[in-house]
VOPAGU-2260 file (C-alpha; in pm, 1 decimal, decimal comma):
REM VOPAGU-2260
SITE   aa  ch    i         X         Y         Z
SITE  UNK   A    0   -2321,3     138,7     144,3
SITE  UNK   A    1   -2359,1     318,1     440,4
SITE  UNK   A    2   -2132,0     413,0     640,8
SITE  UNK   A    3   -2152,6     536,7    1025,9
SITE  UNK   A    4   -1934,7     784,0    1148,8
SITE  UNK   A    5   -1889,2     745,3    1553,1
SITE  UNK   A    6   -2002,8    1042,2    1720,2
SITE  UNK   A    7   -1674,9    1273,5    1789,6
SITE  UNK   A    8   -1593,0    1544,0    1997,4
SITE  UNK   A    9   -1465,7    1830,6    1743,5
SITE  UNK   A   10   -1070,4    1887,0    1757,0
SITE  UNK   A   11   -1023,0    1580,6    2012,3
SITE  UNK   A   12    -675,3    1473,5    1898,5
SITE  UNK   A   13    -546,2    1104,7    1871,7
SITE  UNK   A   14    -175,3     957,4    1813,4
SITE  UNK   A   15     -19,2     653,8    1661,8
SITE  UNK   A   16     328,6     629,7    1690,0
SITE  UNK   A   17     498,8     348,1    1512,1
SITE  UNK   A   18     867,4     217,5    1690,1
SITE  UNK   A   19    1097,5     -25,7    1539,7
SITE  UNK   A   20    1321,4    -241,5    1756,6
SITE  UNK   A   21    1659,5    -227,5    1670,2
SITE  UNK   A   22    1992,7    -453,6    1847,4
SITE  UNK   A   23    2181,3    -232,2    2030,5
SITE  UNK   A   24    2503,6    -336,5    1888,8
SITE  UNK   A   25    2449,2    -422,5    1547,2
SITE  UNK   A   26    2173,5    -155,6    1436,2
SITE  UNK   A   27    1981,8    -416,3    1263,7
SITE  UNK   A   28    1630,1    -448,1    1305,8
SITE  UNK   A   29    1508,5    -790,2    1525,0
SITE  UNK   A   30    1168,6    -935,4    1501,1
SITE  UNK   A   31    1065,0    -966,4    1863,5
SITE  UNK   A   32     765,1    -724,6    1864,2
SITE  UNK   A   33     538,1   -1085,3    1919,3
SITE  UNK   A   34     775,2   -1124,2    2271,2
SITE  UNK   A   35     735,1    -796,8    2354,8
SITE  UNK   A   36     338,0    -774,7    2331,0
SITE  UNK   A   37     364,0   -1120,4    2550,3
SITE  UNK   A   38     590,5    -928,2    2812,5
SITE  UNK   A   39     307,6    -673,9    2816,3
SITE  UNK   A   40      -6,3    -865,9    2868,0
SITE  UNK   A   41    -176,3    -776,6    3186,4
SITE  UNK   A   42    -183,2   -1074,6    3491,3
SITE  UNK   A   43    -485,4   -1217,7    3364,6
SITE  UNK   A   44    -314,0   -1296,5    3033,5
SITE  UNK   A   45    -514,7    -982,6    2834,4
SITE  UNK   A   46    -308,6    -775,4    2603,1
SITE  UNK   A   47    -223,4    -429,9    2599,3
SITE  UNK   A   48    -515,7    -224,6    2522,0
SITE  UNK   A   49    -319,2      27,8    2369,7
SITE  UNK   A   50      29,4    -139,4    2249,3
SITE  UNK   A   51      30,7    -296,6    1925,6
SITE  UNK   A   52     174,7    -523,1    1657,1
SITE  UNK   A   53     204,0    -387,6    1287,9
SITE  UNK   A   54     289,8    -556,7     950,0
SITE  UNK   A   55     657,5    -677,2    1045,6
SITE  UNK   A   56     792,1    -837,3    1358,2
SITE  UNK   A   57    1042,4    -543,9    1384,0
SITE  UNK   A   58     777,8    -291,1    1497,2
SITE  UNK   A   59     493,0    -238,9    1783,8
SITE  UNK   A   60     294,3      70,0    1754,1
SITE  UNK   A   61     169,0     283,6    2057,3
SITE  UNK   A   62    -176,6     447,3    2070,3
SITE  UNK   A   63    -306,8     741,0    2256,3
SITE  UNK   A   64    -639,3     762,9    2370,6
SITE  UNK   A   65    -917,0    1074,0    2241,6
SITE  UNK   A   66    -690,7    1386,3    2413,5
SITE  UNK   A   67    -816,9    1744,4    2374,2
SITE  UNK   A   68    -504,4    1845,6    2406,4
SITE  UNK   A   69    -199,7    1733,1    2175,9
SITE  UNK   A   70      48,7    1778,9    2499,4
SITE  UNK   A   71    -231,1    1501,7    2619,9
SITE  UNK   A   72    -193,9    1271,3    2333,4
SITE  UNK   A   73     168,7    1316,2    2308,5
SITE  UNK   A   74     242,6    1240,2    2685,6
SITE  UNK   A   75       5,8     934,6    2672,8
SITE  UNK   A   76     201,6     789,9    2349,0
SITE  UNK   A   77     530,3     865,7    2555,9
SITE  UNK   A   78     464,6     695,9    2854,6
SITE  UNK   A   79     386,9     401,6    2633,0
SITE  UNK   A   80     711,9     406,6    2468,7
SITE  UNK   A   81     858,3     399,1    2821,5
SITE  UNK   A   82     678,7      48,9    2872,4
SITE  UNK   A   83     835,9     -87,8    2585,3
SITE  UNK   A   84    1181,7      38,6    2668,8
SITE  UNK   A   85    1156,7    -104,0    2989,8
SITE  UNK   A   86    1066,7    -448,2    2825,0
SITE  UNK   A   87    1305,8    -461,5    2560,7
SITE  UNK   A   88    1595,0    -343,0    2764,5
SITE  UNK   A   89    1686,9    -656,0    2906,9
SITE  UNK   A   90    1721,2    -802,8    2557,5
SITE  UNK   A   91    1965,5    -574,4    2428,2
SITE  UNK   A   92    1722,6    -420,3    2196,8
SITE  UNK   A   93    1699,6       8,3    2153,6
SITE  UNK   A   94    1442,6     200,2    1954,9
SITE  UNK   A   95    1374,7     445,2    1693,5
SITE  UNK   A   96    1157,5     599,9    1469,5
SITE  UNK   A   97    1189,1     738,8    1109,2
SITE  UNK   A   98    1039,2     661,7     797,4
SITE  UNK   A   99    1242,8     368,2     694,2
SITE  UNK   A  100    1584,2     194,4     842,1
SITE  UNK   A  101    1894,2     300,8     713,9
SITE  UNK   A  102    2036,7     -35,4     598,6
SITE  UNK   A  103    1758,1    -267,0     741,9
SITE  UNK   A  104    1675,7    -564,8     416,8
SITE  UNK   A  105    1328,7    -668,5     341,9
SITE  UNK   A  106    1394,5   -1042,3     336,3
SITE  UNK   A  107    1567,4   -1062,7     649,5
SITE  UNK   A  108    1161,3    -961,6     795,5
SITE  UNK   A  109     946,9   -1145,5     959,6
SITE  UNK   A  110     594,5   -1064,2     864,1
SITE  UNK   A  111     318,0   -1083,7    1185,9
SITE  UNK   A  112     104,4   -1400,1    1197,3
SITE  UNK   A  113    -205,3   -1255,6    1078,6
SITE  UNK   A  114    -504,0   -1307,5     843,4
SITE  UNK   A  115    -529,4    -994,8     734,3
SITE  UNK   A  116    -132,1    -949,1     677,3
SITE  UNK   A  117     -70,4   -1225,1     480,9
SITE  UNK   A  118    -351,7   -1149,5     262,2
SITE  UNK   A  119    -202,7    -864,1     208,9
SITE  UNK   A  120     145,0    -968,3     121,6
SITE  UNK   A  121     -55,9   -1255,0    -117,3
SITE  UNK   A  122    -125,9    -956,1    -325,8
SITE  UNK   A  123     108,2    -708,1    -343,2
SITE  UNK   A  124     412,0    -935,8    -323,6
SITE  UNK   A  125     725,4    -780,5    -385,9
SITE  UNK   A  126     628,4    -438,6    -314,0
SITE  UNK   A  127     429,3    -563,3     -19,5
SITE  UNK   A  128     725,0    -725,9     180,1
SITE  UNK   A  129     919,1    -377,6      83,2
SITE  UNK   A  130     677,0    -189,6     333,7
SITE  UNK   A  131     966,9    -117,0     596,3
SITE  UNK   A  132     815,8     203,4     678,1
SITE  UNK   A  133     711,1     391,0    1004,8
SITE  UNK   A  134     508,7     628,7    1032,7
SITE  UNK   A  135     276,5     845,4    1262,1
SITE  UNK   A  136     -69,9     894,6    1259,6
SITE  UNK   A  137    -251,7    1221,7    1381,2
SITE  UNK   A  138    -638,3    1158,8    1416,8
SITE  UNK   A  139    -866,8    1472,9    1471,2
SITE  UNK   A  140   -1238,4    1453,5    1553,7
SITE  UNK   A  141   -1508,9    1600,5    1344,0
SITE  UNK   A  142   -1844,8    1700,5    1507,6
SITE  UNK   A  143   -2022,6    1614,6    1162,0
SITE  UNK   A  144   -1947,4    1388,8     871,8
SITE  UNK   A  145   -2111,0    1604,1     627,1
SITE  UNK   A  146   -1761,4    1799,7     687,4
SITE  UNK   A  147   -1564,2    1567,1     618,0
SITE  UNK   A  148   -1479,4    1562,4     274,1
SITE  UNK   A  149   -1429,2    1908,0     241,9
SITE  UNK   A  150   -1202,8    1943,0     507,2
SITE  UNK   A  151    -977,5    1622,4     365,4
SITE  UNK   A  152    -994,1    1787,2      17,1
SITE  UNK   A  153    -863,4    2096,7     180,4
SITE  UNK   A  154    -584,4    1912,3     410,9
SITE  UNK   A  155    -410,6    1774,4      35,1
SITE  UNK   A  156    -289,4    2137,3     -24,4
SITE  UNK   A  157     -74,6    2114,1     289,3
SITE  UNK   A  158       0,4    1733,2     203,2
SITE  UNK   A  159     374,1    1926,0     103,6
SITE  UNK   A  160     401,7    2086,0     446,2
SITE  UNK   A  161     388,6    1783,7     648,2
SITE  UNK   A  162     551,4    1549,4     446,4
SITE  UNK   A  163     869,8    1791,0     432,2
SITE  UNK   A  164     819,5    1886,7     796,0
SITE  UNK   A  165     877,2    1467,3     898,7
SITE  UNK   A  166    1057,4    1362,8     607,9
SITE  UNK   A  167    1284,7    1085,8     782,8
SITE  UNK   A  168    1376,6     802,6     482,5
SITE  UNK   A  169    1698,7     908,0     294,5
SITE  UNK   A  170    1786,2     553,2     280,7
SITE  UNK   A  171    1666,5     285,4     179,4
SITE  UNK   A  172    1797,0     -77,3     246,7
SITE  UNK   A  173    2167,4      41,8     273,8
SITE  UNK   A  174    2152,6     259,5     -37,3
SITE  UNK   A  175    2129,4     676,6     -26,4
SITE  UNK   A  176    1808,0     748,0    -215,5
SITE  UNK   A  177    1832,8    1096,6    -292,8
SITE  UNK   A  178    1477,3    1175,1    -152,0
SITE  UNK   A  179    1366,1    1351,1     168,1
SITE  UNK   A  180    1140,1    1102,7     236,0
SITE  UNK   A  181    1141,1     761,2      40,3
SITE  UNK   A  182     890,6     639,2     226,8
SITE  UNK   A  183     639,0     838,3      62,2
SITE  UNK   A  184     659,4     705,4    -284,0
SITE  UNK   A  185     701,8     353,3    -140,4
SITE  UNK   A  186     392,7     337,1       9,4
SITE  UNK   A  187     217,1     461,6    -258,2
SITE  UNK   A  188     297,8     146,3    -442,0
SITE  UNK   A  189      12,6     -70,6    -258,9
SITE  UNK   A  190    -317,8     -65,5    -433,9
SITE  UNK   A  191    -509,8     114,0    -203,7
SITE  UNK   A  192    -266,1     390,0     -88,3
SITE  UNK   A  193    -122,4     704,2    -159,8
SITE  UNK   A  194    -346,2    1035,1    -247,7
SITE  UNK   A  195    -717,3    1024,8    -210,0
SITE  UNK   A  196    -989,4    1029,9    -487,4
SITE  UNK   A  197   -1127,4    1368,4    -578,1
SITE  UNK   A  198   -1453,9    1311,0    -365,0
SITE  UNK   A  199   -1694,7    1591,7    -277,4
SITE  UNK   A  200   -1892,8    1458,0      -7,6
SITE  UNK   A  201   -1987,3    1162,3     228,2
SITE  UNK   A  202   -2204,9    1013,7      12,0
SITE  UNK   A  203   -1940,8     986,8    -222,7
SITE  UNK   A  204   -1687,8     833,5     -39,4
SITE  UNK   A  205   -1965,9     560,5      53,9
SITE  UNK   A  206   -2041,8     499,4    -290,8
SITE  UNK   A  207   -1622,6     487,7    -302,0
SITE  UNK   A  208   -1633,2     202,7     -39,5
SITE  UNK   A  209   -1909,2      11,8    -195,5
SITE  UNK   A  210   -1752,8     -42,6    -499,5
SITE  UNK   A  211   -1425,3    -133,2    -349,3
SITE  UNK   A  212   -1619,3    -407,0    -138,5
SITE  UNK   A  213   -1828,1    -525,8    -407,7
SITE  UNK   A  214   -1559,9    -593,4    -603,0
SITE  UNK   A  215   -1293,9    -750,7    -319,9
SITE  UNK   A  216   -1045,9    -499,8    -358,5
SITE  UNK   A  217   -1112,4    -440,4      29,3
SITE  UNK   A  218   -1287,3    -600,7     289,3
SITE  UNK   A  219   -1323,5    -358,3     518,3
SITE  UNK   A  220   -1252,1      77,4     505,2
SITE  UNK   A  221    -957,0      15,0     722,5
SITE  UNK   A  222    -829,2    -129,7     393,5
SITE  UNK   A  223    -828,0     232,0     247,9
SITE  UNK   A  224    -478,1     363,6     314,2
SITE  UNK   A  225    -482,1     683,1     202,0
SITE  UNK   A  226    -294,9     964,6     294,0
SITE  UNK   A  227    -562,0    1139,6     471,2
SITE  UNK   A  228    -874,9     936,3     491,5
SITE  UNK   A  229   -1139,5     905,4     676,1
SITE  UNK   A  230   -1197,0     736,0    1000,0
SITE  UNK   A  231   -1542,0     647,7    1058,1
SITE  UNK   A  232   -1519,7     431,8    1372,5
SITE  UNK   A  233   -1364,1     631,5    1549,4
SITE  UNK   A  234   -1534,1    1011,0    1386,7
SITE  UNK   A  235   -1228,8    1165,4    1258,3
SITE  UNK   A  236   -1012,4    1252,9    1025,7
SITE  UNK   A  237    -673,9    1057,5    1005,6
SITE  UNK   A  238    -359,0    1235,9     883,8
SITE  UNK   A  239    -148,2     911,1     750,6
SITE  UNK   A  240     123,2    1123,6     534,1
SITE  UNK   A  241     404,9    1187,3     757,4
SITE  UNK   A  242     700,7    1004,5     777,1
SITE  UNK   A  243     748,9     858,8    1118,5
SITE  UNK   A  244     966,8    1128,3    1389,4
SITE  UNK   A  245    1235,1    1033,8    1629,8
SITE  UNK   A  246    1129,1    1315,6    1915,2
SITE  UNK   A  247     845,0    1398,1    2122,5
SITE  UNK   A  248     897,6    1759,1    2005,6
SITE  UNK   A  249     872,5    1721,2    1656,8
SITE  UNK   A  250     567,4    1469,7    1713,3
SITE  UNK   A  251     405,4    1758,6    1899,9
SITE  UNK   A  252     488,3    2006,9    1682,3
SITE  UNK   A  253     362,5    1819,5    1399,9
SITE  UNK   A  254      49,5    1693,4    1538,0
SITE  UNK   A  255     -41,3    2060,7    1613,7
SITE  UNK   A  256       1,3    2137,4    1322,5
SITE  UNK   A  257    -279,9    1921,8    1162,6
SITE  UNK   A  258    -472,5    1998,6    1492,0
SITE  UNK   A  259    -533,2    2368,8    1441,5
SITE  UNK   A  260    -563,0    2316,9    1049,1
SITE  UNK   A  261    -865,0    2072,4    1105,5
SITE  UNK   A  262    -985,4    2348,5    1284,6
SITE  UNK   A  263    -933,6    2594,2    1087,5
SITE  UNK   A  264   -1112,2    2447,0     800,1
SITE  UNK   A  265   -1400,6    2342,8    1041,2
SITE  UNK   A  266   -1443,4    2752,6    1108,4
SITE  UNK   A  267   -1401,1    2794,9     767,4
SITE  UNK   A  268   -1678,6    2589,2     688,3
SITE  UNK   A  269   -1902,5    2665,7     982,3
SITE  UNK   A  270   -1898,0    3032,8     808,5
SITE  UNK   A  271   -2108,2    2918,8     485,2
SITE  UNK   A  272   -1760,6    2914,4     301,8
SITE  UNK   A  273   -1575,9    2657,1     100,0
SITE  UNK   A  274   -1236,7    2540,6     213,6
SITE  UNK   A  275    -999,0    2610,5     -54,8
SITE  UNK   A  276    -863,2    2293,1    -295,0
SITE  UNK   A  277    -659,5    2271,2    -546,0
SITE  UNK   A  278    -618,6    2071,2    -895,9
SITE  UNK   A  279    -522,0    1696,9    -831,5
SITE  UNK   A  280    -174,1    1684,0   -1061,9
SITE  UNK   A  281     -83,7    2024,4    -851,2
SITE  UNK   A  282    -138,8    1794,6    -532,9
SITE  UNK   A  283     -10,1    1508,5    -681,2
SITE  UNK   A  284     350,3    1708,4    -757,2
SITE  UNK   A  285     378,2    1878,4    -448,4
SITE  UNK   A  286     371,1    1538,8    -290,3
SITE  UNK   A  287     657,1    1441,1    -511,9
SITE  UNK   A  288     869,7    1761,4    -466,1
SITE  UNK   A  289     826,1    1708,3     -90,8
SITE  UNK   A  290     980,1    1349,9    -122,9
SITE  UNK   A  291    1246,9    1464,5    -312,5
SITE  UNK   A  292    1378,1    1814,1    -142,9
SITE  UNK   A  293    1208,1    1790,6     151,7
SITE  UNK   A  294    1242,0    2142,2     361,4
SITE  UNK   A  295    1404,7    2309,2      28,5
SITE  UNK   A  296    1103,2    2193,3    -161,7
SITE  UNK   A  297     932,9    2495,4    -357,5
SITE  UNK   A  298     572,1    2433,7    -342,4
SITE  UNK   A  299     240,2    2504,8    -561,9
SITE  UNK   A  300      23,8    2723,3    -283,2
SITE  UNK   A  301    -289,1    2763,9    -461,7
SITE  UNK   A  302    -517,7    2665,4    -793,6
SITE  UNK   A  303    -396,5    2956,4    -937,5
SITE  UNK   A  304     -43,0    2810,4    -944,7
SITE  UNK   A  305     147,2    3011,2    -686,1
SITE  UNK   A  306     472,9    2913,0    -568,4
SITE  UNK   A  307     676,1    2943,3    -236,4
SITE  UNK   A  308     961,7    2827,3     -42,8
SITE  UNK   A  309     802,2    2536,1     156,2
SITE  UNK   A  310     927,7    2699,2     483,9
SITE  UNK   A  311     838,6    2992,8     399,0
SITE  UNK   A  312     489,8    2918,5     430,5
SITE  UNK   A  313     516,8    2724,9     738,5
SITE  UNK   A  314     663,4    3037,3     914,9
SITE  UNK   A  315     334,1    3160,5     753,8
SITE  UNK   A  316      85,6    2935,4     848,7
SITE  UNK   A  317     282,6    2967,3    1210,4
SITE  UNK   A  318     130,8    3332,8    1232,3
SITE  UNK   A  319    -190,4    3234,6    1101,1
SITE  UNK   A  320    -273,6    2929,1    1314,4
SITE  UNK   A  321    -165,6    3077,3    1635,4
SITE  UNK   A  322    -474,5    3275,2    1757,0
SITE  UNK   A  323    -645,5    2899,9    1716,9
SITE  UNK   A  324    -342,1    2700,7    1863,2
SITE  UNK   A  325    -396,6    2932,8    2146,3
SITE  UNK   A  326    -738,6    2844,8    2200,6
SITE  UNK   A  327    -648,3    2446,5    2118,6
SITE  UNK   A  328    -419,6    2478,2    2411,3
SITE  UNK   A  329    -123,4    2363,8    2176,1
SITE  UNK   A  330      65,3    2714,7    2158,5
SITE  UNK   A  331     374,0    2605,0    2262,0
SITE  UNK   A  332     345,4    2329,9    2042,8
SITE  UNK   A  333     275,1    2456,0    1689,9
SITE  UNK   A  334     571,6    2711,2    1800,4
SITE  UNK   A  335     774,9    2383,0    1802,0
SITE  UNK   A  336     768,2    2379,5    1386,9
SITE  UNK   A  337    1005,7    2650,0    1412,2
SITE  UNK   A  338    1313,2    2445,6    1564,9
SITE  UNK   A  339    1238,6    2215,7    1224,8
SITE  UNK   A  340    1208,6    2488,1    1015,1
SITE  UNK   A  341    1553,1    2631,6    1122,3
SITE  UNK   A  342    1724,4    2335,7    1253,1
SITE  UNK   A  343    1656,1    2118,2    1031,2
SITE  UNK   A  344    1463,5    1794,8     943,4
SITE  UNK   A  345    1546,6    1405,1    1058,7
SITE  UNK   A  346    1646,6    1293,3     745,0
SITE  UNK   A  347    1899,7    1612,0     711,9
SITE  UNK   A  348    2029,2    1514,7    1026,9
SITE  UNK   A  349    2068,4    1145,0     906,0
SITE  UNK   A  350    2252,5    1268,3     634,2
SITE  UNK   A  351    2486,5    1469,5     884,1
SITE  UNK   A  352    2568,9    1193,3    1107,7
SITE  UNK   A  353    2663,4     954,7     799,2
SITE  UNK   A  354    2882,1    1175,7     704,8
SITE  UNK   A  355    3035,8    1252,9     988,1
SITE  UNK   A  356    3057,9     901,0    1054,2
SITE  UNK   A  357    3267,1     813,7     721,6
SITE  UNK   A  358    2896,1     656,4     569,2
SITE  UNK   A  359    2806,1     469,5     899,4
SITE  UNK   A  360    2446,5     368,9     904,7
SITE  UNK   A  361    2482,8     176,2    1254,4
SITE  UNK   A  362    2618,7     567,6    1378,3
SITE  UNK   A  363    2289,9     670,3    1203,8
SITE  UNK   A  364    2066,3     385,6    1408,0
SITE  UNK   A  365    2238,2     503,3    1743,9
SITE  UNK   A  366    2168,8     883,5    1660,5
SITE  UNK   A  367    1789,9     792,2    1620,4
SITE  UNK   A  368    1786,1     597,2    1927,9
SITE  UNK   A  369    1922,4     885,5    2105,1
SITE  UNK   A  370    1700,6    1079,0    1972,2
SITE  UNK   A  371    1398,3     871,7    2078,3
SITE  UNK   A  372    1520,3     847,5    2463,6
SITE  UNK   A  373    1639,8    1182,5    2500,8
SITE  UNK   A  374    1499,9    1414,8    2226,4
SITE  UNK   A  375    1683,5    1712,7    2065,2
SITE  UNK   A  376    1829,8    1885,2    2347,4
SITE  UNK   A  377    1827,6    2264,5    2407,2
């Protein structure tokens, strides 16, 4: 099967941010995201072009357009979430983002009245109507697909980095999990998610596709819900790991992140050299130790089996990236990883603010809200 891959400018950055609505009083998620894409519809009756529904009721997600900046994509994704605040406000509805809701139950959701969604649920069932997750997306365009495979196979070594950097899910469905980011090995459970296939090129990942169509697993490559797959239509590669973040700074800081490492693999490989990979079960448990410790997560680093503090090697990769964050025009950004790195991660601050709040997860609901509308602070 062959597959097209739109033409892309290289390093153009694009966002999806996904936002659950919340009551203001209660905490609990509310399944009004069909009301609020009505509210938005343009005076001839068209919809958003940009503002979304997902899975559940309880969520819209906001899309940037192709920035070559991240401050671009990021403002554009912002000023979206200001249009849906200014809709939902009147109904006594707040929003947040993190990786899952604190106490939020699965049969209490409304799924969206789609095709495609309830053929999903038809098949994954249980686990399927468990998918209370949020998440953001980071697409990066890639001048040639011949590039694209080895620069996803290199992106799975720093799978660890980003999922500790937004880990966001300590809870799930009332219940204290233990894990940085529970999220992560909930998604997984869906047939066509979690880490990708060891492929080495395009023609690989075609043949990958083919078979998966042949055989109805999927009807279309959308279906493919990797962690990093991807993106023909639109020429890039999309970053699908991360827990979804509850600030514009850590969203920007993030998204840099996978910005200048796209890049930095593209160099690599415009050199005549490979992109370093390592051994699938070394991926495969650094994803795991990520869920589970999150920013204390010691990490494999290489195939040879290295091992380092998981910030450590962000403050690392900080030094290394910069001279190409620089030219990226997201400096300021990528220098944003270090307020996560030392201040800690959303789901340590969920943890915090439970506490504080003698185990109140409507005190964490309202912290994450806060978060959204007015970000960290100074």
């Amino acid at each position: 099967m062959a597959l097209e891959f739109a033409p892309s400018g290289r390093s153009t950055v694009g966002i999806e941010w996904e936002i659950a609505l919340v009551d203001r009083a209660t905490g609990d998620l509310v399944s009004i995201a069909d009301q609020v894409l009505d509210a938005l519809r343009a005076p001839d009756g068209s919809t958003h072009p940009t503002i979304t529904g997902e899975l559940l009721l309880n969520t819209v997600e906001v899309v940037s357009g192709v920035h070559d900046t991240v401050a671009g994509a990021v403002a554009d994704v912002a000023g979206q979430v200001s249009e849906v605040r200014a809709v939902v406000a009147s109904r006594d509805v707040d929003l947040i983002c993190s990786g899952s809701h604190p106490f939020g139950q699965w049969f209490d959701q409304d799924i969206t009245d789609k095709p495609r969604y309830h053929r999903l649920i038809d098949r994954t069932q249980w686990w399927g109507r468990n998918m209370m997750i949020w998440g953001i997306h980071v697409h990066v365009g890639v001048e040639d697909k011949n590039k694209v495979m080895p620069i996803l196979n290199g992106m799975l070594t720093y799978i660890p980095h980003l999922q500790a950097l937004s880990a966001s899910s300590p809870y799930w469905a009332g219940v204290e999990t233990g894990y940085a980011s529970n999220r992560a090995l909930m998604f997984q459970q869906l047939p066509t998610a979690g880490l990708p296939w060891d492929l080495p090129d395009w023609e690989a990942w075609e043949s990958y596709v083919d078979d998966m169509t042949v055989t109805g697993i999927i009807d279309d490559v959308t279906e493919v819900r990797w962690d990093i797959r991807p993106a023909p239509r639109w020429g890039t590669i999309e970053i699908r790991v991360c827990d979804g973040v509850s600030t514009t700074q850590e969203l920007g800081a993030i998204a840099a992140f996978i910005q200048c490492l796209v890049e930095w693999m593209s160099t690599t490989l415009d050199a005549g050299r490979s992109v370093p990979t390592m051994q699938p079960w070394f991926v495969r448990e650094n994803k795991w130790r990520a869920a589970r410790y999150g920013l204390d997560a010691e990490i494999i680093l290489d195939a040879a089996g290295a091992e380092r503090l998981v910030t450590d090697d962000v403050r690392r990769l900080i030094e290394v990236l910069s001279p190409i964050a620089e030219r990226l025009g997201c400096l300021d950004e990528l220098l944003g990883l270090h307020r996560i790195v030392d201040g800690g991660g959303s789901y340590q601050r969920q943890l915090r603010v439970a506490s504080q709040a003698d185990g109140s997860l409507p005190a964490v609901v309202a912290a994450l809200s806060r978060e959204l509308e007015q970000g960290l602070g100074s």
